[in-house]
N, C-alpha and C positions, 0 to 999 in steps of 0.2 A: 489667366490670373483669377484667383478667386474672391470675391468684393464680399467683405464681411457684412456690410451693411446690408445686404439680402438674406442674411440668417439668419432665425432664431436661435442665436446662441444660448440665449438664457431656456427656451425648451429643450434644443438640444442637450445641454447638460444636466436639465433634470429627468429628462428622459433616459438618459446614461446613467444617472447615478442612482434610480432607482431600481432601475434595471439588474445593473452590477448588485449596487445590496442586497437587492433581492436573491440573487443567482448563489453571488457567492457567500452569504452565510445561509442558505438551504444545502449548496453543495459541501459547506466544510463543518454544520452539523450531521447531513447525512452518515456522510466520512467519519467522522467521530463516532458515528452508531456502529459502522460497521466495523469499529477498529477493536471497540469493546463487547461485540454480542455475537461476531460470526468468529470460526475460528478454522485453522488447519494446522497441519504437523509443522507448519516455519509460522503461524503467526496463533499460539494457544492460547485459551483465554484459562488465566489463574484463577482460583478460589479458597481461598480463606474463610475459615469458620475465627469465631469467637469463646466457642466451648465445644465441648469433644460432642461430636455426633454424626451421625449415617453420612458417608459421600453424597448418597443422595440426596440427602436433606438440606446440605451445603450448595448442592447444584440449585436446588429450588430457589432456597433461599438468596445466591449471591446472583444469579441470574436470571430469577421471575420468571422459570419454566414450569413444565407441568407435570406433576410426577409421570407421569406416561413416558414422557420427554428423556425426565433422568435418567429411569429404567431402561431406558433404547440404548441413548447414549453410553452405559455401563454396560450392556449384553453388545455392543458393537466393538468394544475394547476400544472406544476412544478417550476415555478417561486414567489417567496415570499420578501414580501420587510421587511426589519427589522423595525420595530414600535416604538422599545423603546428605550431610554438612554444607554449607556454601565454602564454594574455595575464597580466599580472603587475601591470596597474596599474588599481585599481578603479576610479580616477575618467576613465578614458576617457570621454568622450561616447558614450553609446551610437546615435546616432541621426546618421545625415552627410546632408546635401541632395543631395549627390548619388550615393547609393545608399539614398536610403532603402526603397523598395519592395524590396530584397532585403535587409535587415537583417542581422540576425546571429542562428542560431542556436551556443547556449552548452552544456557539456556541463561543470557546476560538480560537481567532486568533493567534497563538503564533509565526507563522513566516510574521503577520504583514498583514494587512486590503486588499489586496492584492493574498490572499494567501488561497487556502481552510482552514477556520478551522476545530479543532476536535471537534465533538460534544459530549457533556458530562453530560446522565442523573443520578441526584441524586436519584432518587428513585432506577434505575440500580444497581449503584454502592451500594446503601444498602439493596439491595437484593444477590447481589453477594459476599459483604460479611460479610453478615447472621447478619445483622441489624435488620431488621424485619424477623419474621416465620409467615405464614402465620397460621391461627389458624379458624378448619371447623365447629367448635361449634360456636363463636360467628357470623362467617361471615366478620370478620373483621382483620384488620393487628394487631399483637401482636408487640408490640414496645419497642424494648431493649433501653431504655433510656440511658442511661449511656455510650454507643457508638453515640446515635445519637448528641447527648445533646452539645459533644465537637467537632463534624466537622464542621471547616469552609467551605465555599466555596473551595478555597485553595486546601484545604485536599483534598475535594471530587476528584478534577481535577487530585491532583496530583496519586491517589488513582487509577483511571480510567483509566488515561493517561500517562504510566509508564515511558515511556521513556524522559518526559518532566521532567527536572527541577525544584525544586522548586523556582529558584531565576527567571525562564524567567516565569513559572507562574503566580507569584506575580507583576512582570511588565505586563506581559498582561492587568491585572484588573488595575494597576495603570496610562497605558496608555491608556485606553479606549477601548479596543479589546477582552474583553468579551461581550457578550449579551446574555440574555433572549427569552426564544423562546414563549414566553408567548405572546408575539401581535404579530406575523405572519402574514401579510397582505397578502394575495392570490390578482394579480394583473389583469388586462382586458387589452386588446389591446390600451386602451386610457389611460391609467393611466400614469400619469408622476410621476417622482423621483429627489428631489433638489439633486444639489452637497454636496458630502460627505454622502450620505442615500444609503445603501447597499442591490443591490439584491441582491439573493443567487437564483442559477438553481440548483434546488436539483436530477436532472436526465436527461444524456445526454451520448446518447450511438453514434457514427461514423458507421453508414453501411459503408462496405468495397464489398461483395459479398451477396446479399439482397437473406435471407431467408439460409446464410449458414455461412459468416462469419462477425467480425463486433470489433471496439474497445469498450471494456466496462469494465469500474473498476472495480480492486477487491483488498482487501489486504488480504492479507494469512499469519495468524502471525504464522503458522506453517509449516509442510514440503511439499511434496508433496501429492495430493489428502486433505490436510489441516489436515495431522496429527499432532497429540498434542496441536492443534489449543486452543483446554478448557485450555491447562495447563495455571500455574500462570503466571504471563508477566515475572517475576524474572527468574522460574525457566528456561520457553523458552530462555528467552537470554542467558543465561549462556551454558544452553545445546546447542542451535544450533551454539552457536559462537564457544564452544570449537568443535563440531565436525565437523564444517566448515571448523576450523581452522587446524587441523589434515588432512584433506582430502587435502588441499589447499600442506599442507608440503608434502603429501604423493605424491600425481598428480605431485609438481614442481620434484620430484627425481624422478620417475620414468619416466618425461617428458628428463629430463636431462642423463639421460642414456640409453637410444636410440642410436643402433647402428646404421652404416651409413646407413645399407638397408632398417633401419624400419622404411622410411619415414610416412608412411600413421597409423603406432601408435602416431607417434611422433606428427603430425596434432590431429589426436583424442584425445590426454591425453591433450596437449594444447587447445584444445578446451573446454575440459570436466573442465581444470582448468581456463579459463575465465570465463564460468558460473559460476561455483561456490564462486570467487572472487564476480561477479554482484553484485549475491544474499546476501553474506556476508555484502557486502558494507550497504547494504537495511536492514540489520537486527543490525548493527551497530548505523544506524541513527536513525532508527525509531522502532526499534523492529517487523518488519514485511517486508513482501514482496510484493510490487508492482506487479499486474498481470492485463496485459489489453488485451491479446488476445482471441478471443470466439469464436469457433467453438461450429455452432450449428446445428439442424435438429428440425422445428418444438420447439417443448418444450423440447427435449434433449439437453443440452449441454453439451460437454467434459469440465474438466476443464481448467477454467482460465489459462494462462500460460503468459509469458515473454519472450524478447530475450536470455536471460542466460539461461531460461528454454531451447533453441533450443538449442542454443551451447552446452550443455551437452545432449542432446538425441542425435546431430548430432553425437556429440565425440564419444559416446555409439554404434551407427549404424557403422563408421567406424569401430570400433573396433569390432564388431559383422563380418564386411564386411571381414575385413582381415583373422580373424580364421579362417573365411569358405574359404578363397582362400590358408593361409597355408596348410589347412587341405586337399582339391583339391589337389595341389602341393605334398601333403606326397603322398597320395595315388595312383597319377597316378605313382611318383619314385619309388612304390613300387609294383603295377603294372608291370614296366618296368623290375624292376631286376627279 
């Protein structure tokens, strides 16, 4: 049994709770930097000008780069300007008979013109689930009708995009912040863009240590090394929140019963439980996990990681560090006697 009266509970808990705030709002500003400055082809960062002028000068301006920077960016064809109208009516059919093998790629703003959206392909989404079977006799896609025949737009999105809503969905399209990926303008060094016309930089990584480290997006909708990553978005929420949520209860009790000497457990379980907190927060909102740190060598990369990710391997290595000094400490007392 454990006799409270031998704890510092009252350091214990400010040791935790400093800890934790510390961790997790470093970890979910991080986050936040890397959701609005790094980009790829599923997570682009948009730009809006205010008065008509040079794409690159909108690069510079909305993102604090360097014209060097913009000029790469547009000679690497990462920059695209959006072509077409926003669609506005959710319940489009998403699926036509006669275009369906080139569907429609979606580019849903759902946190607003400003904001990376999610990119959402229909032909994806009815592949993954088992809409069409691919069929090796005729060469051609076999098309279960009867599924295809009744998704909206809507559906698709919300189908794709699990964690979203269907009510902020259906405003997206009725606010104008869905688009069509279907005219894609690729831009040049001279190409201007009126107020209100939205580029999108579909690829932008931050060197940090050139040719070893570097900020570069990733979402990991599973664990670490991206286990269970295929599972269904349903069943991953469910699983990773409850056993998040279990580890979070387990880490604060045995953070909190920490005797007085066992300072340097007491720093690693509170460490190990602000990670895990980061990460939780991130699978709450979005059903995945922000990772933008990239060690690399060459064309090896370790994986992707985050600051929660550090806090818990730090916690881990403390905790590693003190065994082996208990364990030093038993052996030479026994040694001695």
């Amino acid at each position: 049994m454990i006799d409270f009266k031998d704890i510092p509970v009252k350091r214990n808990l400010i040791v935790i709770l400093v800890a934790c705030v510390v961790l997790i709002v470093f970890d979910q500003a991080t986050k936040s930097w890397a959701d609005q400055n790094l980009a790829t082809h599923d997570h682009p960062l948009p730009v809006q000008v205010e008065e008509t002028s040079l794409v690159r000068d909108g690069l510079i301006q909305e993102l604090g780069i360097s014209l060097e920077e913009a000029k790469q960016m547009i000679e690497d064809r990462a920059v695209v300007l959006l072509g077409s109208e926003p669609l506005t009516d959710p319940d489009v059919p998403a699926f036509a008979e006669t275009d369906l093998i080139r569907g429609e790629m979606l580019y849903v703003f759902h946190r607003g013109l400003d904001r990376s959206p999610r990119v959402v392909s229909t032909i994806h989404t009815a592949v993954k689930n088992k809409w069409l079977a691919p069929t090796i006799s005729s060469g051609k896609r076999k098309v279960l009708s009867e599924e295809l025949g009744s998704q909206s737009l809507a559906d698709v999105v919300c189908l794709d995009q699990h964690q979203l809503s269907r009510e902020s969905v259906e405003s997206a399209f009725r606010e104008g912040r869905v688009f069509s990926a279907r005219r894609l303008a690729p831009v040049d060094s001279e190409k201007e863009m009126n107020p209100g016309q939205i580029a999108l930089v579909r690829q932008r990584n931050v060197e940090v240590i050139s040719g070893f480290f570097q900020y570069r997006y990733a979402e990991n909708p599973g664990a670490a090394w991206s286990f269970m990553a295929t599972a269904s978005p349903g069943f991953r929420f469910w699983f990773f929140t409850v056993v998040a949520s279990i580890a979070v209860v387990v880490l604060l009790f045995l953070s909190l019963t920490q005797a007085a000497q066992n300072l340097l457990p007491l720093v690693a379980y509170s460490s190990i439980l602000g990670g895990a907190i980061g990460n939780l927060i991130d699978r709450i909102q979005s059903n995945f996990v922000i990772d933008f740190l990239d060690m690399y060598v060459g064309n090896s990369h370790w994986p992707t990681y985050n600051i929660a990710d550090v806090g818990i391997s730090a916690g881990v290595a403390i905790l590693l560090f003190d065994m082996l000094r208990v364990w030093r400490a038993e052996r030479a007392a026994s040694r001695a006697s």
